[in-house]
DSSP file (Angstrom, degrees, kcal/mol; ACC not computed):
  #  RESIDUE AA STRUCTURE BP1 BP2  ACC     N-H-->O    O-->H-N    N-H-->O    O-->H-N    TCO  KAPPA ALPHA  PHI   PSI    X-CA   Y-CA   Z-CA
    1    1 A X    >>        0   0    0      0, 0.0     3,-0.7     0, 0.0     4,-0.7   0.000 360.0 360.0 360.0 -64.5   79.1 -151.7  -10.4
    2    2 A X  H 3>  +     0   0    0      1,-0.2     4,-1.1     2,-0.2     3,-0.3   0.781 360.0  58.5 -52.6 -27.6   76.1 -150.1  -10.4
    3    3 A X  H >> S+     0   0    0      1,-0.2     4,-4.9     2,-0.2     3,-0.5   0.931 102.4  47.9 -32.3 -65.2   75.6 -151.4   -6.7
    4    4 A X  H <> S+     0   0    0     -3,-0.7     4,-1.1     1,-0.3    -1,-0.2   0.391  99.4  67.9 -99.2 -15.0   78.2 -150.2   -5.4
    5    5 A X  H 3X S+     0   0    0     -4,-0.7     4,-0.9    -3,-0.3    -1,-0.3   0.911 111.3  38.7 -57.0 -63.5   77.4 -146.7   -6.9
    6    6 A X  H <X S+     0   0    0     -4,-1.1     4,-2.6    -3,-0.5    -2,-0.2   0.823 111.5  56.9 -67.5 -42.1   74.4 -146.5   -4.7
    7    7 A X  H >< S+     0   0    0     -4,-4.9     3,-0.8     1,-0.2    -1,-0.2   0.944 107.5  50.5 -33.1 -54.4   76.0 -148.1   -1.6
    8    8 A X  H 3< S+     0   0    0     -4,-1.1    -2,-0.2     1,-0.3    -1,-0.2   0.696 112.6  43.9 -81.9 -29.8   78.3 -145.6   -1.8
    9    9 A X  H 3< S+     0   0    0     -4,-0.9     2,-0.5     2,-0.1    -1,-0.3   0.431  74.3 144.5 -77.0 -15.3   75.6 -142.4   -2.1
   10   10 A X    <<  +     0   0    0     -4,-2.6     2,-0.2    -3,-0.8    -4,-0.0  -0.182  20.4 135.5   1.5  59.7   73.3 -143.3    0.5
   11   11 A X    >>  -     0   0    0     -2,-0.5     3,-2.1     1,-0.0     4,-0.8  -0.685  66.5 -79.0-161.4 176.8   71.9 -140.7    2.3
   12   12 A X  T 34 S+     0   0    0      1,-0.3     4,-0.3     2,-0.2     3,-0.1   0.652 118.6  50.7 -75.9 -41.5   69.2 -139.1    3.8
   13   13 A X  T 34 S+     0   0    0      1,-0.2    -1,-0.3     2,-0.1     4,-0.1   0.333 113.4  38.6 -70.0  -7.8   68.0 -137.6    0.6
   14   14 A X  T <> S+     0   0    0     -3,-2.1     4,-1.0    -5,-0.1    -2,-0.2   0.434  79.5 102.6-126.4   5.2   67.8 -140.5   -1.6
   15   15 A X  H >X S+     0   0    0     -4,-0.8     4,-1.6     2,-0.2     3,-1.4   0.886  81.6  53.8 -48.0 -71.0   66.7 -143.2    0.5
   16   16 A X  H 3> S+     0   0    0      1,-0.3     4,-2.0    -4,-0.3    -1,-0.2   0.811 109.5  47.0  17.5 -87.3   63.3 -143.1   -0.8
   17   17 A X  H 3> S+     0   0    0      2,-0.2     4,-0.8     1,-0.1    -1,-0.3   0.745 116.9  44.5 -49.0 -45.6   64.7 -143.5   -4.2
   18   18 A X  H <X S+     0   0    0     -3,-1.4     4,-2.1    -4,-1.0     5,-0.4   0.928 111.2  53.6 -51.4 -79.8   67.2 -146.7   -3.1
   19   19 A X  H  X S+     0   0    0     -4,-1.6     4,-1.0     2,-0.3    -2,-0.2   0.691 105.6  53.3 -62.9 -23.9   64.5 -148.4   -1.0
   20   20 A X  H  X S+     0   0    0     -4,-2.0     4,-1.5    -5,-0.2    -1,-0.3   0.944 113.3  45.1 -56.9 -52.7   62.4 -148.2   -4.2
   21   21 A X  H  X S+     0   0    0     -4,-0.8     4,-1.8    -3,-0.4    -2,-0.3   0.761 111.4  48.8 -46.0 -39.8   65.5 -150.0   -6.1
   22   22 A X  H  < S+     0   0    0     -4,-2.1    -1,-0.2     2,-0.2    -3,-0.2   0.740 111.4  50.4 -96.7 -34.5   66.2 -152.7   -3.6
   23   23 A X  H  < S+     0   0    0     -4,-1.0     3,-0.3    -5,-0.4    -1,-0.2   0.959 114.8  43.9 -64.9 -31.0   62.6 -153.6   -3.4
   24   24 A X  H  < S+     0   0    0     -4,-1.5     2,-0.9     1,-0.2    -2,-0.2   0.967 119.4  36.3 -67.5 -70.6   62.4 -153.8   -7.2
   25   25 A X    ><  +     0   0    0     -4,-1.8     3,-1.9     1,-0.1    -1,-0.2  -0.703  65.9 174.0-106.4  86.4   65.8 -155.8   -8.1
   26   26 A X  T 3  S+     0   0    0     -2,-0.9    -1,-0.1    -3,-0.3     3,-0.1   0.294  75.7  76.0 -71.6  26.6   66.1 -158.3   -5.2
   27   27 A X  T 3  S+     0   0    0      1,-0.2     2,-0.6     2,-0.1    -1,-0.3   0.298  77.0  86.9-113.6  15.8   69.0 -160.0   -6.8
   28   28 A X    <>  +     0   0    0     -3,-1.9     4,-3.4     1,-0.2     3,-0.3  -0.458  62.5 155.4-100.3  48.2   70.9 -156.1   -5.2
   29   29 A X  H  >> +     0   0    0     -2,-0.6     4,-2.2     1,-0.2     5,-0.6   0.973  57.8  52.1 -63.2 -71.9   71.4 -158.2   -1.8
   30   30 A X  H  45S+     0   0    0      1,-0.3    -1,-0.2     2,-0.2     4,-0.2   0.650 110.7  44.1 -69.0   4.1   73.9 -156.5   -0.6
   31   31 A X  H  >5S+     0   0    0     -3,-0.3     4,-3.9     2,-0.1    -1,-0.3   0.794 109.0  58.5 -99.6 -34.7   72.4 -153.1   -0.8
   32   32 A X  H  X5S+     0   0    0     -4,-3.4     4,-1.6    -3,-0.4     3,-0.3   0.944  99.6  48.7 -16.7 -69.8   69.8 -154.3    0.3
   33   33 A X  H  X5S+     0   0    0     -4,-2.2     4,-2.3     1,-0.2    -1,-0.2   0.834 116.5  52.5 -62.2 -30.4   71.7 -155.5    3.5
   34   34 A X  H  ><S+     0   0    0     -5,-0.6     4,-1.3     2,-0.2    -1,-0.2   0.976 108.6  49.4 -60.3 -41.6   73.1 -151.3    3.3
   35   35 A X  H >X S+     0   0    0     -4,-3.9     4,-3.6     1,-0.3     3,-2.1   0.953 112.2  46.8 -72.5 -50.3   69.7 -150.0    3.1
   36   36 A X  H 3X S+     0   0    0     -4,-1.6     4,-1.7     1,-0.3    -1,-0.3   0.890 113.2  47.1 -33.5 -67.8   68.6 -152.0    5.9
   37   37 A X  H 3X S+     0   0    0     -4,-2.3     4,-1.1     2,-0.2    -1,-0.3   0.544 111.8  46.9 -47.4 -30.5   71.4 -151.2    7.9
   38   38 A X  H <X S+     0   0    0     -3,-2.1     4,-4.0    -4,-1.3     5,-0.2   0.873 111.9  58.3 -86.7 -61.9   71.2 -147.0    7.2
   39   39 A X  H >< S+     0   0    0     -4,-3.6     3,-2.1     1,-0.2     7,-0.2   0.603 116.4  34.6 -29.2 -83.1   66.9 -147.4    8.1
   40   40 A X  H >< S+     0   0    0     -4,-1.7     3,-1.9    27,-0.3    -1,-0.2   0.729 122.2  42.7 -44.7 -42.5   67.9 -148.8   11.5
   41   41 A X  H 3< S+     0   0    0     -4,-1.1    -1,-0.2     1,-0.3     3,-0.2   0.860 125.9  38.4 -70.9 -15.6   71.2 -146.7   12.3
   42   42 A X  T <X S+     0   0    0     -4,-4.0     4,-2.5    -3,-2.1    -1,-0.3   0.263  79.2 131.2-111.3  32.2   69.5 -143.9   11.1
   43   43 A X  H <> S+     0   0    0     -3,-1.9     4,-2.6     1,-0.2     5,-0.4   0.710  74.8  45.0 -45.9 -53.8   66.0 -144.8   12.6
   44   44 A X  H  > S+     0   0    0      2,-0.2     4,-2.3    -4,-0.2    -1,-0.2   0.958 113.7  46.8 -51.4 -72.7   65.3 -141.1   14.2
   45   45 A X  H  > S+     0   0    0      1,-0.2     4,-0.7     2,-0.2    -2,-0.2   0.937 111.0  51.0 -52.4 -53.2   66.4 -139.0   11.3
   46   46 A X  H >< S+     0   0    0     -4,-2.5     3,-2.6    -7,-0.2    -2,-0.2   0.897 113.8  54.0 -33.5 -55.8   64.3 -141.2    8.7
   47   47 A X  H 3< S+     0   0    0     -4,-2.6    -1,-0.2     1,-0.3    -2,-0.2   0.729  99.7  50.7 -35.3 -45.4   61.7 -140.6   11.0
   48   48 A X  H 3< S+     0   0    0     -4,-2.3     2,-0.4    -5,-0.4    -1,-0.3   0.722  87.5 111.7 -82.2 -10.3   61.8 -137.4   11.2
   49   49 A X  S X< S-     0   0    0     -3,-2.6     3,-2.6    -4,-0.7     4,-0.2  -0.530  78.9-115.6 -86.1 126.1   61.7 -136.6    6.8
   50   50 A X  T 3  S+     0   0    0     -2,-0.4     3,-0.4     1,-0.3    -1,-0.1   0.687 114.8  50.3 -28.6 -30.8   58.9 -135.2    5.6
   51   51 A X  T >> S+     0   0    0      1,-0.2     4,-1.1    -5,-0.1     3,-0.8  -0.190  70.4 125.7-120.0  43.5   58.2 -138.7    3.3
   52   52 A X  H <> S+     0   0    0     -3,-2.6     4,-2.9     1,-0.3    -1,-0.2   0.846  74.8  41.3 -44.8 -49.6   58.7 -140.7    6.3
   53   53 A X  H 34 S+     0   0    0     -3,-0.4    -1,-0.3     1,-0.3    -2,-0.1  -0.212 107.7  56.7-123.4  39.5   55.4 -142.3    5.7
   54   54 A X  H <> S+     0   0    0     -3,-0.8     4,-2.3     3,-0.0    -1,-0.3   0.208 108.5  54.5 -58.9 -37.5   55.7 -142.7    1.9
   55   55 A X  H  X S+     0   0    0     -4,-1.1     4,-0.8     2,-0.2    -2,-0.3   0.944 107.9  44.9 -38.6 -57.5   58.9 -144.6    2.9
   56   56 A X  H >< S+     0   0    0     -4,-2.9     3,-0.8     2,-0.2    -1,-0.2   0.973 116.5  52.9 -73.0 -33.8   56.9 -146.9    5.2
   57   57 A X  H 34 S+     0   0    0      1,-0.2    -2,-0.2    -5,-0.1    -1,-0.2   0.954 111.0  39.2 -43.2 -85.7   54.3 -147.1    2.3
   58   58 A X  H 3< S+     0   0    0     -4,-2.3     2,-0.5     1,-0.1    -1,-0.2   0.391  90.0 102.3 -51.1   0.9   56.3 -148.1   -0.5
   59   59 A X  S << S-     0   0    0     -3,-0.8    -1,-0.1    -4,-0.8   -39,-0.1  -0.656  77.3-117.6 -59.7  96.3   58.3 -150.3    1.4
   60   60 A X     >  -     0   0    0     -2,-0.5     4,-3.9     1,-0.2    -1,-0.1  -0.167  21.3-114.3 -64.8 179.4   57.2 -154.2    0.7
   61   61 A X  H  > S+     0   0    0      2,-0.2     4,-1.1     1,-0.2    -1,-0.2   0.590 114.5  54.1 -90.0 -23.1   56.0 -156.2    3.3
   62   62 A X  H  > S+     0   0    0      2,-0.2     4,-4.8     3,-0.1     5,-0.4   0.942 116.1  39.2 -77.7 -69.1   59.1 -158.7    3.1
   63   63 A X  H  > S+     0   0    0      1,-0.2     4,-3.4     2,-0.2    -2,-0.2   0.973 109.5  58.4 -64.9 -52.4   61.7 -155.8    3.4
   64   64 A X  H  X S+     0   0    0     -4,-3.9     4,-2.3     2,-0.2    -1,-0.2   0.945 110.3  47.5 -29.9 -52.2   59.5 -153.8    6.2
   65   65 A X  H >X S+     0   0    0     -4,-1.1     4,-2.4     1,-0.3     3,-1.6   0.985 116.5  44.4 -42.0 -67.9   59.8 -157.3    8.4
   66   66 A X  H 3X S+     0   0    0     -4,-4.8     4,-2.3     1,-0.3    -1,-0.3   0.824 113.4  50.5 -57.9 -19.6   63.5 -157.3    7.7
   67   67 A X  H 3X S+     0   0    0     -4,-3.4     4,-1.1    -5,-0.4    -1,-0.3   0.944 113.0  44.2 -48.2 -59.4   63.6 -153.7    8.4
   68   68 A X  H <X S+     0   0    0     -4,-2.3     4,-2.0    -3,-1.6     5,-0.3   0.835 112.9  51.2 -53.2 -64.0   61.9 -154.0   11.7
   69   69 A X  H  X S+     0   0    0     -4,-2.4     4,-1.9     1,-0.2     5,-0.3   0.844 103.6  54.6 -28.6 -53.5   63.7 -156.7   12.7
   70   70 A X  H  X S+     0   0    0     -4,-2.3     4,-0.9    -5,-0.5    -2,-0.2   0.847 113.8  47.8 -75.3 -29.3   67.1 -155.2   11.9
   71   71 A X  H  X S+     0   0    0     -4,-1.1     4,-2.0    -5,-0.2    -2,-0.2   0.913 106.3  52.1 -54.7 -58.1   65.9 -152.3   14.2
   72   72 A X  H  X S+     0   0    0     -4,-2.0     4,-1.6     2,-0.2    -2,-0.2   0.976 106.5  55.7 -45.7 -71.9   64.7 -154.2   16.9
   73   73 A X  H  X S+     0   0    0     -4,-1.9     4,-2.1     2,-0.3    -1,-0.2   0.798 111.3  46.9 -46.7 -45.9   68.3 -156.2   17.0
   74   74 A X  H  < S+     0   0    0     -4,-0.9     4,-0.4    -5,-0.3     5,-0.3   0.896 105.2  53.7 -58.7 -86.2   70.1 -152.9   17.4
   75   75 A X  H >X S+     0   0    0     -4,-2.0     3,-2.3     1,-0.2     4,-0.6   0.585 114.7  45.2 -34.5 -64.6   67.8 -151.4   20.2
   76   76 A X  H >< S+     0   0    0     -4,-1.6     3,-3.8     1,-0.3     2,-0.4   0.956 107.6  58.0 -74.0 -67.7   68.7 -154.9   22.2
   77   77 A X  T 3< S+     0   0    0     -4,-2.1    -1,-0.3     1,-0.3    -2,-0.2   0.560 106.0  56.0 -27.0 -10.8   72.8 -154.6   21.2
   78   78 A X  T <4        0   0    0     -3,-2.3    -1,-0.3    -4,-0.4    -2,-0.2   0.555 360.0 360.0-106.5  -1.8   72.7 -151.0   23.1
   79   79 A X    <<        0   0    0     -3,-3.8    -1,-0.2    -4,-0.6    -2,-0.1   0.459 360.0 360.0 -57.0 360.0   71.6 -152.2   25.9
């Protein structure tokens, strides 16, 4: 329930806050799988917020890979 709360509020302004949650309570796979999914599609804009690079900080080293990864995967699929 509470999952599905966050899926559903997602956004540019709470990411931060989310990616803190999904690192925290891995057993939240499938927001997980959201958060992943909003970093990559929304690769530019994240990029571009002022706590871009508190993001990449607080971001474990497991979920950064998959992050990176999930980016990467896109960028070949527009090709």
């Amino acid at each position: 329930m509470c999952e599905e709360v966050f899926i559903e509020k997602l956004s540019l302004d709470n990411v931060t806050e989310i990616v803190l949650i999904v690192d925290k309570y891995e057993t939240y796979q499938r927001l997980r799988d959201c958060v992943k999914k909003f970093l990559s599609s929304n690769a530019e804009e994240v990029s571009n917020l002022d706590n871009f690079a508190t993001i990449i900080q607080i971001l474990s080293r497991t979920l950064l890979i998959e992050v990176t990864c999930k980016v990467m995967i896109q960028s070949l699929d527009f090709r």
